[in-house]
N, C-alpha and C positions, 0 to 999 in steps of 0.2 A: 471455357471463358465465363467470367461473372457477367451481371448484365442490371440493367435498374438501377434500381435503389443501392444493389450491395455495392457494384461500380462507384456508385458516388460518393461512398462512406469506403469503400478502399483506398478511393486517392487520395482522399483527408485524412485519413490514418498513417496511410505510407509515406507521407510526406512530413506530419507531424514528427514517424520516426525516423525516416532516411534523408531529411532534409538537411540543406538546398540540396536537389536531384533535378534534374535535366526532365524535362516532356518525355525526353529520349529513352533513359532511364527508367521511366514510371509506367510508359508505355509497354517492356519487354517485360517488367518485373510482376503486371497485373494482367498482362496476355490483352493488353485492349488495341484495336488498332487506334491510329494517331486522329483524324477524326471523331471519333468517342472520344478521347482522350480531352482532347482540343474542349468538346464541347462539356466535358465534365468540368476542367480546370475553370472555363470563363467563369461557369455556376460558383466556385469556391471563392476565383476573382472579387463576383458580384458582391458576395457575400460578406467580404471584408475577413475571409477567413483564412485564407492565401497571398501572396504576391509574389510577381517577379522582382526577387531581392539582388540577384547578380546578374551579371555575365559573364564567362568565363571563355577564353581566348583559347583556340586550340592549340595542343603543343605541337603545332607545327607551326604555328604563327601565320596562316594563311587559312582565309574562310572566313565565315562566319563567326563571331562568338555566340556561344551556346546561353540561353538563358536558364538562369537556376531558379526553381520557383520553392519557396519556403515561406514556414506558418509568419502570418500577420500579427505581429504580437500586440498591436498596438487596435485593432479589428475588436476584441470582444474581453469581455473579463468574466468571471465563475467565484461561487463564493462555496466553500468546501467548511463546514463544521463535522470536529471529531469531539463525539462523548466516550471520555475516560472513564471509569470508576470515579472521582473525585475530582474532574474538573471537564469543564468545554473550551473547545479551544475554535478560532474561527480564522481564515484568511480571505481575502481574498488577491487571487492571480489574474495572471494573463494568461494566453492559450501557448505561451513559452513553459508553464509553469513555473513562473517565477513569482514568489510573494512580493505580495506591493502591500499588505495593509495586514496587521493579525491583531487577535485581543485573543485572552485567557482570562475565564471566570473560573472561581471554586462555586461546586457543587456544594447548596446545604442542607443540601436530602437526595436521596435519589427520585423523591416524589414527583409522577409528571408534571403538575403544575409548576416543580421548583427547576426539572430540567427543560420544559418547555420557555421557562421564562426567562434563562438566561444561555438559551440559544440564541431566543430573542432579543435581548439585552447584548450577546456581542454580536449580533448579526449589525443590530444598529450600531454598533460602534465602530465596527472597521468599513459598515458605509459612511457616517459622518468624522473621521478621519478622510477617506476619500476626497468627500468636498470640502474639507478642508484645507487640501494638499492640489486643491484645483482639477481632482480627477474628475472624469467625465460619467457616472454609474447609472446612467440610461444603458452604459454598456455592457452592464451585467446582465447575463441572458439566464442565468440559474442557479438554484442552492445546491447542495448536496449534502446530504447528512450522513455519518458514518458513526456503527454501534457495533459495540459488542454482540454478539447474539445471533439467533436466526432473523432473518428478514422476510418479508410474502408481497410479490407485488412490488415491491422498491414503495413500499409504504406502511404496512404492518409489520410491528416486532412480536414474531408471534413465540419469540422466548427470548432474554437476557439477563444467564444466570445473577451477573454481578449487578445490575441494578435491578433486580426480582421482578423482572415485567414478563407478564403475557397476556399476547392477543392485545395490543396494544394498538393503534393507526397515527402513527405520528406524524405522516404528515396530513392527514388530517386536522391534528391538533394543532401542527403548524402552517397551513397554509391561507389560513382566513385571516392569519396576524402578521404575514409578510407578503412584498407584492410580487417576485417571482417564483416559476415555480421551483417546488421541491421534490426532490429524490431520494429517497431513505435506503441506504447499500448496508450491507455486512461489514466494517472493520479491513477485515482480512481477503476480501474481493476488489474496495477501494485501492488498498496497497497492490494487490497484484495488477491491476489497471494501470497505477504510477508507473509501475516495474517495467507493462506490456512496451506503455508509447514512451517514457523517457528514462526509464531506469537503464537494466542490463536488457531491456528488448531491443535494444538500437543495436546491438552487438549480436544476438541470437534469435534465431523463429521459437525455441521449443526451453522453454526452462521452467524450475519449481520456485517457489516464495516460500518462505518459511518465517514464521513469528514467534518471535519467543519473548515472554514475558509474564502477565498475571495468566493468560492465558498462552495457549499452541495452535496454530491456526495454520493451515498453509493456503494455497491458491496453484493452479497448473495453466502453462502457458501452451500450448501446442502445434506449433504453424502458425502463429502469430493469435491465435484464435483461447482468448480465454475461457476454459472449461467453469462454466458454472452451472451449479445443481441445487434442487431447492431446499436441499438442506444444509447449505452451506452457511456456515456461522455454530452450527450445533454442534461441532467439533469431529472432525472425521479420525484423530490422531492422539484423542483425547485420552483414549480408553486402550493404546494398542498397547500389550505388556512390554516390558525395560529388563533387562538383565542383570542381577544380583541384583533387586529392589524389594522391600519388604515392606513401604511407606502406602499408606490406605489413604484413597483418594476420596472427594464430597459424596461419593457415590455409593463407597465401601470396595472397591475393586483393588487389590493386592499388587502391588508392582506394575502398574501403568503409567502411561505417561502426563497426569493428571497430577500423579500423586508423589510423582520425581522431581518434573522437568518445570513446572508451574513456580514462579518466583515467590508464593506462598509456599511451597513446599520449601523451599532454599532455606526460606525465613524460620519456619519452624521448624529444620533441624539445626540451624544456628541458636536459634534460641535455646533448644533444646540441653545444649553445651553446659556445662557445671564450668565456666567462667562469665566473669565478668565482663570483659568488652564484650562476650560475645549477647550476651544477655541485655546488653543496652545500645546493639543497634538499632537504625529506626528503616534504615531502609539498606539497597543493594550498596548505594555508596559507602554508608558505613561498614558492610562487610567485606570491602574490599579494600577497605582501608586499613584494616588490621591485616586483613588477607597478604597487602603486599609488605606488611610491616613482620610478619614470618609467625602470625600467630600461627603455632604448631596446633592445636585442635581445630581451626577456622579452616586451614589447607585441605586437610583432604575432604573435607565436605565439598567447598569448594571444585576441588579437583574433578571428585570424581561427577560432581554436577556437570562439566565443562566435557567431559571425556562422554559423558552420555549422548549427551546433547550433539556431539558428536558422532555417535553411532544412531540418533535420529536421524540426521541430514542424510548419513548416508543409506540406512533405511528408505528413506523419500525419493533419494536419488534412481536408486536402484526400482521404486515402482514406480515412480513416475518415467521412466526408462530415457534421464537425462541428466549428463555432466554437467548443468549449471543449479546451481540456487544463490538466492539472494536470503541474506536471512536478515530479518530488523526485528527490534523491540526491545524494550528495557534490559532482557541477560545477554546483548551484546557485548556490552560492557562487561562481563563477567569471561566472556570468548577471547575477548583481547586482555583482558588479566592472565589468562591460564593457555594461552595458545598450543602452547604443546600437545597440553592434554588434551585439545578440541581434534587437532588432527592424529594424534594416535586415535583417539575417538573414529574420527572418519576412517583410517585404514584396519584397524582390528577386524569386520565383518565385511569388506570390500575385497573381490577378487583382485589382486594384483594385477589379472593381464590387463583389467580394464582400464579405461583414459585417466588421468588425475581427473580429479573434480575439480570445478572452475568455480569459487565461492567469492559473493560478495558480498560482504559485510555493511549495512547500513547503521552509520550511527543516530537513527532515530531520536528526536527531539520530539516534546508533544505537538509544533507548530508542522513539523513535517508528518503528523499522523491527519491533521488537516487539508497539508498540503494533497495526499493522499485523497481526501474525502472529497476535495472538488473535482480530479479526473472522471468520474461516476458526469459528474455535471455537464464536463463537455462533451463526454459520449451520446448524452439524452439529446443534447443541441446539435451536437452533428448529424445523429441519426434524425431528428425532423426537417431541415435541411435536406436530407437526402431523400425524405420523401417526394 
């Protein structure tokens, strides 16, 4: 049996993702008896972070109706900043995660001061948007910030290759110039968070995340229980070697997944190309805009990009010892160009006897890598609450 604090941040959690669920429900599924139970839900009651949203008539039509208790969406709000490479993007939700308010700034430096201050810059703009729009933003209980990189403390970036920082304290930097407080998460742990309470963890206890884009990043889900470790952001998957690869990574490492599977790497062997379209793409849209238009050199770069990436997944699959992933970032779009070659990818190095793999494709937007970055915020909020 759980018991405490953990008890009270189980019911908020289990209900965030099996909601509306019955007392009834919540009770067998956390092993608490209905008394605890009772007196844990009033505390969430209290709190404005719960309610009894239904009732629901048995199918027998005699009895009692059952009451459903599900999150309060209208109880508290969270403001989630993700830093890109080249831009900050800011929202803020509800404890539905639902966007109600977002801005996007360009980046014009990676210089602290220049991404300090246009954190700050959209932070204040999708709160006054807010009151604008007659929202109420005493009800914002947190920030949350999400980076590339490693992270120490949910406050130091004590490395992030693509904006050259280390040992950095941001929210340090940022908490004397905003009024609540801040959370500084990895990228790639915010995403696996979204995934845990509303993505594909509503459907599974045990799955993998996987990110594909400028960078490879994944996250493990395990019993509902997110696996994090302090060196998570530094790339665990960064450096594992790729088959027939000959492409030397920022490290100097020979055929890794760095120097393959990274959408820098896509780009310069597109570039690389002795044609023209292919020489004056700017980014992934453009290479697959020729891609579907049957450029004969742009194909199998392409391809066999699509068909790796595919035998990553199933790599991940196979150690994180689970049939599901979710995969987001910018080279999805490149997955749903070439699909075939994504799942020959997955079956080439996969045993036959085992389960299909169950994948879900996210088409990430930068406003949904924000979206991402505020979940980190209500877990800070829930767990003081449940102290």
């Amino acid at each position: 049996m759980i018991h405490s604090q953990d008890s009270h941040y189980a019911v908020a959690a289990s209900i965030i993702t099996d909601g509306p669920t019955s007392r009834t429900d919540l009770a067998n599924k956390l092993n608490l008896s209905a008394p605890t139970l009772t007196r844990i839900t009033k505390k969430w009651i209290a709190a404005n972070f719960i309610h009894e949203a239904s009732r629901v008539q048995p199918a027998s039509g005699r009895g009692r109706p059952t009451v459903m208790l599900d999150i309060n969406k209208k109880g508290h709000a969270f403001i989630g900043v993700a830093v890109e490479r080249n831009v900050v993007s800011t929202v803020i939700i509800n404890t539905g995660a639902e966007v109600l308010f977002k801005c996007e700034n360009e980046l014009p430096s990676n210089q602290l001061h220049d991404v300090v201050g246009q954190i700050v810059a959209c932070i204040n703009s999708v709160e006054d948007q807010a009151r604008e729009a007659s929202f109420d933003t005493s009800l914002i209980r947190g920030i949350s910030v999400s980076i590339q990189g490693r992270v120490k403390d949910r406050s130091v970036v004590v490395n992030s290759r693509y904006l050259q920082w280390r040992d950095i304290d941001l929210r340090a930097e940022l908490q004397d110039k905003l009024e609540h407080p801040v959370t500084i998460v990895n990228n790639s742990h915010a995403m696996t968070m979204w995934e845990r309470f509303y993505g594909v963890g509503r459907d599974t206890d045990t799955f993998a995340m996987l990110s594909v884009g400028e960078n490879i990043e994944h996250g493990l889900v395990y019993n509902r229980q997110i696996v994090a470790t302090p060196d998570q952001g530094v790339g665990y998957l960064d450096h594992l070697p790729l088959p027939n690869s000959d492409r030397v990574c920022y490290m100097g490492h020979v055929g890794c997944v760095s120097a393959g599977l990274s959408l820098d790497a896509l780009m310069d062997a597109v570039h690389s190309l002795n044609n023209h379209d292919a020489q004056n793409t700017r980014n992934l849209d453009d290479v697959l805009t020729i891609y579907r238009a049957g450029n004969t050199l742009v194909a199998p770069i392409v391809d066999d990009f699509v068909y790796t990436l595919g035998v990553l997944t199933t790599a991940l699959s196979g150690i994180a010892m689970t049939n599901t992933v979710a995969i987001n970032g910018t080279s999805v779009t490149a997955i749903r160009s070439a699909w075939d070659h994504f799942k020959r990818g997955l079956r080439t190095f996969r045993d036959p006897d085992l389960e299909d793999l169950k994948i879900e494709i996210r088409d990430t937007a930068t406003t949904d890598r924000a979206l991402a970055a505020a979940i980190p915020a209500i877990e800070v909020w829930m767990s003081k609450v449940s102290a």
